[in-house]
C-alpha positions, 0 to 999 in steps of 0.5 A: 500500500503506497503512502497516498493511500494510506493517508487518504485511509487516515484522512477519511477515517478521521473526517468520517469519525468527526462527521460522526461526532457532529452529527450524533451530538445533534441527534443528542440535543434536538430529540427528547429524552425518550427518541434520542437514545434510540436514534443512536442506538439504530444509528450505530447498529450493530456496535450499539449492541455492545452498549444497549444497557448504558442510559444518559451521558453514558449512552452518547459516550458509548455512542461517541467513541465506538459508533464513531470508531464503526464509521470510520472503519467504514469510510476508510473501507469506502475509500480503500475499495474506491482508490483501488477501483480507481487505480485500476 
């Protein structure tokens, strides 16, 4: 793997986890108590199994930490697959 790809693979893993950040804090301070938990549960399906039993502050930093850690593994397979498409 040449060095371009790998910062590109570092670039898109850390854009997509701050991405991430924003956007479950968001979905934190705009829904009530009741919606906000299960919008982060779905939204960081299937790691949020590994939190379901965690409620309040405890939830967003589960949430936080390990949904974002799943999406940026995500966007930096997405960009893996796309340069490598790309390069051929």
């Amino acid at each position: 793997m040449t060095e371009a790809m790998r910062r590109a693979l570092r670039h898109a893993a850390i854009v997509v986890f701050c991405l991430h950040v924003v956007i479950a804090l968001f979905a934190w301070r705009s829904w009530g108590r009741f919606g906000r938990g299960n919008i982060l549960v779905w939204m960081d399906f299937p790691a949020s199994l590994a939190f379901l039993q965690l409620t309040g502050g405890k939830l967003l930093a589960a949430s936080l930490l390990l949904g974002g850690l799943q999406w940026a593994a995500v966007g930096a397979l997405l960009t893996y697959l796309l340069g490598r498409t790309v390069r051929r």
